[in-house]
C-alpha positions in Angstrom: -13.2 -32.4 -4.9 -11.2 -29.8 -6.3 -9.5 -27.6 -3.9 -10.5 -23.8 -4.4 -7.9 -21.6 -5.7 -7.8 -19.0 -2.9 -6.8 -22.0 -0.8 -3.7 -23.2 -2.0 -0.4 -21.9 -0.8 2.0 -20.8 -3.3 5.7 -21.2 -3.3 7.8 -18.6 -5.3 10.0 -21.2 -6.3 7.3 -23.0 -8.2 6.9 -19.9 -10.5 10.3 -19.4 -11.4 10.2 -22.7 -12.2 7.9 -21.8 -15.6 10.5 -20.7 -17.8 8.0 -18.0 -19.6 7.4 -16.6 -16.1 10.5 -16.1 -15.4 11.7 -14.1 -18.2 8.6 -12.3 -18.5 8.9 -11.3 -14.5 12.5 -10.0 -15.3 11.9 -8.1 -18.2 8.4 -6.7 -16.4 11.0 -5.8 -12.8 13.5 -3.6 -15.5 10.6 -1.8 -17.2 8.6 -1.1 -14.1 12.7 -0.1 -12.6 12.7 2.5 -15.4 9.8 3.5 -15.5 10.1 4.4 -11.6 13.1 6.0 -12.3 12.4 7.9 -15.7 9.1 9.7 -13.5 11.6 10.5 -11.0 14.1 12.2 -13.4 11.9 13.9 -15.8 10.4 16.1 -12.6 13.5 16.9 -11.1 14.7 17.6 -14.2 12.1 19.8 -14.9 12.9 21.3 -11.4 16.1 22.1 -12.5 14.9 24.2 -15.6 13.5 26.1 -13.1 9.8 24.6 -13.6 7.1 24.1 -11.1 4.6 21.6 -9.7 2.3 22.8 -12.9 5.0 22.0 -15.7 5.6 18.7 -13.7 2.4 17.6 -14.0 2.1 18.5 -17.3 5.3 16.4 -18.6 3.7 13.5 -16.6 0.0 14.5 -18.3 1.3 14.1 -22.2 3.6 11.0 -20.9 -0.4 9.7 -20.4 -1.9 10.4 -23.4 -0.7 7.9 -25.6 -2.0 5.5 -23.0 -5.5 7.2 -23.6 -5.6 7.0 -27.5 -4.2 3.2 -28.0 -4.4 1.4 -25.0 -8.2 -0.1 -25.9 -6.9 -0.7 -29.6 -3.4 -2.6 -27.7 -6.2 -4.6 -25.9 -7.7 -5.9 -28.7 -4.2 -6.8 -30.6 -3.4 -8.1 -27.5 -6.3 -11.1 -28.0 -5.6 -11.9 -31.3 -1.9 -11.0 -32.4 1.5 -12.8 -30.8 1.8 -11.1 -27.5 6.1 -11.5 -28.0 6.0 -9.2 -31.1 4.2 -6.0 -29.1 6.4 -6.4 -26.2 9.4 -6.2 -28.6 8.0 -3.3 -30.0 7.8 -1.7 -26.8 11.4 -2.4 -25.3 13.0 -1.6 -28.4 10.6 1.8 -29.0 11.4 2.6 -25.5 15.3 2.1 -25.5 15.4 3.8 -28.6 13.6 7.3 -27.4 15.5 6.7 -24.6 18.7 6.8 -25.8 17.6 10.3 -27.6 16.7 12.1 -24.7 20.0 10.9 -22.7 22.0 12.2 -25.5 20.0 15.5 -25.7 20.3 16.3 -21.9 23.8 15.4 -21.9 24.9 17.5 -24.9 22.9 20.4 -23.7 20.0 20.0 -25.9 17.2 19.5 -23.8 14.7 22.2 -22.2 11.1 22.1 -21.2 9.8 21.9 -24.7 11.6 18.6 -25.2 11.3 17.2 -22.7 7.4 17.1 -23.0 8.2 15.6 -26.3 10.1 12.8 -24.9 8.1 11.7 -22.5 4.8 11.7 -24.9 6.7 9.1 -27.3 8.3 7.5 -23.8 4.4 6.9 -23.3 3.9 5.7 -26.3 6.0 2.0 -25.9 4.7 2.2 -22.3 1.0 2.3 -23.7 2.0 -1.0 -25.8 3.5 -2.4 -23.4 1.9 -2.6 -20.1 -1.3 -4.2 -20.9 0.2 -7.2 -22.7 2.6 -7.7 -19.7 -0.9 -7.7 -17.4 -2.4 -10.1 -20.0 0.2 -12.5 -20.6 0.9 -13.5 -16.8 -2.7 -15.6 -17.1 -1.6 -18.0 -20.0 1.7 -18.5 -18.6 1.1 -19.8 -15.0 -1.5 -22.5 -13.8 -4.9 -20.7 -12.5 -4.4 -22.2 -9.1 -1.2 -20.6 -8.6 -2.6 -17.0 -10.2 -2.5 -15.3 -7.0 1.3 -16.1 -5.9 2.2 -15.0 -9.7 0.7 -12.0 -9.2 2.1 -11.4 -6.1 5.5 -12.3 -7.2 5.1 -9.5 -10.1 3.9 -7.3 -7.8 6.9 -8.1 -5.4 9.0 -7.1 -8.6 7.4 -4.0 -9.4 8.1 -2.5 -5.5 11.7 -3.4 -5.9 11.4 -1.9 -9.3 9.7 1.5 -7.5 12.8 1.0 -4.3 15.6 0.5 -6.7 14.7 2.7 -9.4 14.6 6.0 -7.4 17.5 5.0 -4.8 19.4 4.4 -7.8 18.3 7.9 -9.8 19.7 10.1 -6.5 23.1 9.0 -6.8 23.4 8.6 -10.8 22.3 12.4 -10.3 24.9 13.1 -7.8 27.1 11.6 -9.4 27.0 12.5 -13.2 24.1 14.6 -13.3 20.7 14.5 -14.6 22.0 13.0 -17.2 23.3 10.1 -15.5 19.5 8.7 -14.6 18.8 8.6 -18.4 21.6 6.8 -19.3 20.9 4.3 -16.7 17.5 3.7 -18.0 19.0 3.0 -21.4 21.0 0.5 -19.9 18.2 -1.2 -18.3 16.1 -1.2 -20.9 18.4 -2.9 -23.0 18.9 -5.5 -20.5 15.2 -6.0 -20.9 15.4 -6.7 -24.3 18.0 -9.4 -24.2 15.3 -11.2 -21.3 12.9 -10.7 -24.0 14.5 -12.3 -26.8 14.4 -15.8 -25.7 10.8 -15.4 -24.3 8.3 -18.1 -26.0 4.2 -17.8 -25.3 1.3 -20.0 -26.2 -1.0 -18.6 -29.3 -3.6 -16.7 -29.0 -7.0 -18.3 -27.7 -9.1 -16.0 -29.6 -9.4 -16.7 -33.4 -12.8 -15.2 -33.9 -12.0 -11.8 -35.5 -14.7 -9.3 -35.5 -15.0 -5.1 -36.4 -12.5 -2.9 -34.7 -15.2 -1.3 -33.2 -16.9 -4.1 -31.8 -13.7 -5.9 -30.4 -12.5 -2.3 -28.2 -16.4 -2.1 -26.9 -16.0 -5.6 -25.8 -13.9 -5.3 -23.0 -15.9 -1.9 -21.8 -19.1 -4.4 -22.3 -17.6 -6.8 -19.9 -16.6 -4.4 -17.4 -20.4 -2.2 -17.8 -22.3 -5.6 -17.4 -21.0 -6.9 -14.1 -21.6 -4.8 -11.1 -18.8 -5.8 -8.9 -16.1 -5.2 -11.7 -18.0 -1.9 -12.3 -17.8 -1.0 -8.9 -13.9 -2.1 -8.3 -12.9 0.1 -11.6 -15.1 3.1 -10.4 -13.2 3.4 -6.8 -10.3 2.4 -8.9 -10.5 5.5 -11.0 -11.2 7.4 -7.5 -7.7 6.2 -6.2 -5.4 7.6 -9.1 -6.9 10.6 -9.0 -6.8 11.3 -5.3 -4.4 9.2 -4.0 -1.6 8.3 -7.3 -1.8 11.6 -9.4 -1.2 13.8 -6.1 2.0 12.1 -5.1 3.4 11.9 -8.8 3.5 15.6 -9.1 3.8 17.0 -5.2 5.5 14.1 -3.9 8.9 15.1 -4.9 8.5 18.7 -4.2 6.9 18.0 -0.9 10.2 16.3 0.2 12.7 18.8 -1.7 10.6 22.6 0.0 8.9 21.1 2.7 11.2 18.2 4.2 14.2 19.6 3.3 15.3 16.7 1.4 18.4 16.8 -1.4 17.9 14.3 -4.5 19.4 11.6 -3.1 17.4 12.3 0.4 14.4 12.2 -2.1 15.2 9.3 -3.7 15.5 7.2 -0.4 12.3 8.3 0.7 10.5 7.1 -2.0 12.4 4.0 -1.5 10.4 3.9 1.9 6.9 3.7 -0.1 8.4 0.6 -2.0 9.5 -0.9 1.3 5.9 -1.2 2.7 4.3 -2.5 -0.3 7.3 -5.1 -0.4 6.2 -6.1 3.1 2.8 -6.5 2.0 3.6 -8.4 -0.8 5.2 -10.7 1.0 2.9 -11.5 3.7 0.1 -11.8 0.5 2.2 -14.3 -0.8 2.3 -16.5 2.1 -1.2 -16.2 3.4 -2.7 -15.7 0.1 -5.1 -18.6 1.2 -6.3 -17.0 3.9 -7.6 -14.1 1.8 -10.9 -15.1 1.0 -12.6 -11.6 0.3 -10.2 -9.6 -1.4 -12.2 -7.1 -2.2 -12.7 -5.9 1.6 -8.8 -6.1 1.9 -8.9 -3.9 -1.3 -11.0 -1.2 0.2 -10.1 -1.2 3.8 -6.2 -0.7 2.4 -7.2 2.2 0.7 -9.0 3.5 3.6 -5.4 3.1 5.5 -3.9 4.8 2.2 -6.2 7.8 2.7 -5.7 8.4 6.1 -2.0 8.2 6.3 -1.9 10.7 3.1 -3.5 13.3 5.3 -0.4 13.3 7.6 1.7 12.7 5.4 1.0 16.0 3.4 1.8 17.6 6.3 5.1 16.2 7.3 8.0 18.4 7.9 11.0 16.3 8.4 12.8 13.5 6.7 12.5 10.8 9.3 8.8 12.0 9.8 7.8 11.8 5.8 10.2 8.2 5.8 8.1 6.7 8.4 4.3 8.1 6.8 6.0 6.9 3.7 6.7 3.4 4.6 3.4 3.3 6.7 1.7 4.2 3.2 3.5 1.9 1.3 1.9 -1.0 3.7 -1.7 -0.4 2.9 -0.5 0.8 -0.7 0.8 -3.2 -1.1 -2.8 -4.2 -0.7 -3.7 -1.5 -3.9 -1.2 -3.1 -5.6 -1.7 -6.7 -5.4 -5.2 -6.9 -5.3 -6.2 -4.8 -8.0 -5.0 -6.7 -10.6 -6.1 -10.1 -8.7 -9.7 -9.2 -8.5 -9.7 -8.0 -12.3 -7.3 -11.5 -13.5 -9.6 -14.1 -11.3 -13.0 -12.3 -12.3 -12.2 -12.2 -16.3 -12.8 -14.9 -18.9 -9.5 -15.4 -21.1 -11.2 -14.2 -24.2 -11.1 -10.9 -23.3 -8.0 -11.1 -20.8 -6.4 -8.6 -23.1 -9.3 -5.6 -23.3 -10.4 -5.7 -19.9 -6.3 -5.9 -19.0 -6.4 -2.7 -21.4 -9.0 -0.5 -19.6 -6.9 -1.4 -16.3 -4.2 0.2 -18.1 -5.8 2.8 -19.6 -7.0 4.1 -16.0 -3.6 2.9 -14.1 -1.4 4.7 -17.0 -3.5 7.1 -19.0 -5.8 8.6 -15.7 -2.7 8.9 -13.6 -1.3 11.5 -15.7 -4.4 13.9 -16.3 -5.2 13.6 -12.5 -1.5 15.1 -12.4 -1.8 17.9 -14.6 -4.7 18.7 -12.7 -3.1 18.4 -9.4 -0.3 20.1 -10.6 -2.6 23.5 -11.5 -4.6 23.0 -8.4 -1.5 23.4 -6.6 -0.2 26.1 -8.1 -3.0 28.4 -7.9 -3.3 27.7 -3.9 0.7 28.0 -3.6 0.6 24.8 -1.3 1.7 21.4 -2.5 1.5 20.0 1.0 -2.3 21.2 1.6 -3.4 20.0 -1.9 -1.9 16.3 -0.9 -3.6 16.6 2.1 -7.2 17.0 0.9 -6.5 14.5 -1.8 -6.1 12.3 1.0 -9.6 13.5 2.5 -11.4 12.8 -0.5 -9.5 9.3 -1.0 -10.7 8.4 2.8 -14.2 9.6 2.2 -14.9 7.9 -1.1 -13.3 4.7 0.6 -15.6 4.4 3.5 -18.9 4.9 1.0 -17.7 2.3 -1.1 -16.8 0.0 2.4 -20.1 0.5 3.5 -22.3 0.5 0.4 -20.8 -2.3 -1.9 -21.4 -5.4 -0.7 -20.8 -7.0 -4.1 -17.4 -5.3 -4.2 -16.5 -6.3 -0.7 -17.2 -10.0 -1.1 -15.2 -9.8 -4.6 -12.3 -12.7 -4.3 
């Protein structure tokens, strides 16, 4: 009898044993490290043209866009085409533009305009690139050791979201805004050397059918199974009230409401990665006990809700650390889980599409929620109140789905 996957206990050392894996986790920590830091630098940068929370959210809004137009079409290359070759046009795309905007802000160039420029093509290598990483992980590691991978990647991406701010303060203090763009050159190229001597399996999926019919077959999957409907619905829910309000306010909460400098700001988002690092780890090592991850799922973004109500509200650094780190906790469930449920729930053929729509709603929804947030704000002149009933709705809409999806809640 063959022991079911949710039961076995996974070592970390047994994934960085896979070769693939571990290239593909350190390239994935670098880009998720500058990507953490490039959304960090592009609003205070903005904030030091003399922008507000509604400019913000707007350079974060067309950053999304490319993510809305390709990311379905990246899906279905991603099924059929060698995975290697996209994610080497993404790290290359992405140094490149990179490169050019850390060059324009150091030679004076740069200004609003430009800057929403950048960070639409920026979007475009991130719109390649983050579904095939999502995609790839399944074809790489064994299935009953799909949980700890993910876990491990997840692990990555909160030291990615802890290093890549706490690293962005000082670079700023210490060179300038510039300094943070140069850095993510650097990293990105680093990247691209991991990348190089990555190898992956071919493509399961030889059948090759109409454009049209391969992007509606992911959406197909997703539309004709109620629990995977229901997990991206109250996914959707989350990035709008929970992710887009703390890309655009988050910083500004801390800088006119906490008092914080750039490198105070930058530490404090350190705190958020902190707690899902915590979380990750204790998912790693009781992964087996966690037998209905959906529940988990929900009740951590009941937590996330909650604590965003205070946390809106917080008027001192250690105060805003603390609510921070507390978020971060239930926020390592979010992270985990979300792209469990969606991996162990998903046939192979289709891995890539249905990897795609995650993306599309992770990466693409994150940024108009922003924009959104960001004019909210500004026509009520309160950042802090806007997170704050963000948080409301995010704690409401949590607590119907808790108690009215059972198929959601027994998801594993």
């Amino acid at each position: 009898m063959s022991i079911p996957v949710d039961r076995v206990r996974i070592r970390s050392s047994d994934l960085f044993a896979i070769k693939p894996f571990r290239l593909l986790w350190a390239n994935s920590f670098l880009f998720i490290l500058v990507q953490s830091t490039q959304r960090f630098a592009f609003v205070w940068l903005a904030l030091e043209l003399g922008a507000k929370s509604d400019i913000s959210g707007l350079i974060l809004f067309v950053m999304g866009i490319p993510v809305i137009l390709i990311s379905l079409i990246v899906g279905v290359m991603s099924d059929h085409m060698n995975r290697r070759t996209l994610l080497v046009v993404s790290q290359a795309g992405a140094l490149g533009i990179t490169l050019v905007i850390a060059w324009m802000v150091t030679s004076g160039n740069i200004s609003i305009g430009w800057a929403i420029v950048g960070s639409f093509i920026s979007g475009i290598f991130i719109a390649i690139g983050s579904p095939v990483r999502s995609a790839i992980v399944p074809s790489i590691v064994p299935s009953d050791k799909l949980v700890g991978a993910i876990a491990v990647n997840t692990i990555g991406s909160n030291l990615g979201l802890m290093i890549g701010p706490a690293t962005a303060g000082p670079a700023i203090a210490a060179w300038g805004i510039e300094g943070a763009f140069w850095l993510q050159a650097a990293m990105h190229l680093i990247g691209f050397i991991a990348l190089i001597q990555l190898r992956l399996p071919p493509s399961v999926n030889l059948q090759r059918r109409r454009m049209r019919e391969e992007i509606f077959g992911g959406l197909n999957f997703v539309r004709g199974h109620a629990e995977v409907r229901s997990f991206y619905v109250l996914l959707s829910a989350s990035i709008l009230y929970m992710m887009a309000p703390w890309i655009v306010l988050g910083p500004q909460i801390a800088k006119e409401q906490a008092g914080a400098t750039g490198s105070q700001t930058t530490l404090l988002f350190a705190m958020l990665g902190v707690g899902q690092f915590v979380t990750s780890m204790g998912i790693l090592r009781f992964n087996h006990k966690l037998v209905q991850k959906g529940l988990w799922f929900i009740c951590g973004l009941c937590w996330g809700g909650f604590v965003q109500i205070a946390l809106g509200q917080s008027r001192s650094i250690a105060m805003m650390g603390l609510l921070l780190f507390a978020w971060g906790l239930g926020g390592g469930f979010y992270m985990n889980l979300s792209q469990t449920l969606i991996q162990n729930n998903t046939p192979p053929a289709v891995m890539g599409r249905v990897m795609a729509v995650h993306s599309l709603l992770m990466s693409g929804l994150a940024p108009i929620g922003a924009l959104l947030v960001g004019i909210i704000a500004r026509r009520v002149d309160s950042a802090p109140l806007t997170f704050s009933v963000a948080g409301v709705l995010m704690l409401m809409t949590a607590i119907y789905f808790l108690l009215t999806k059972k198929n959601l809640r027994s998801m594993a």
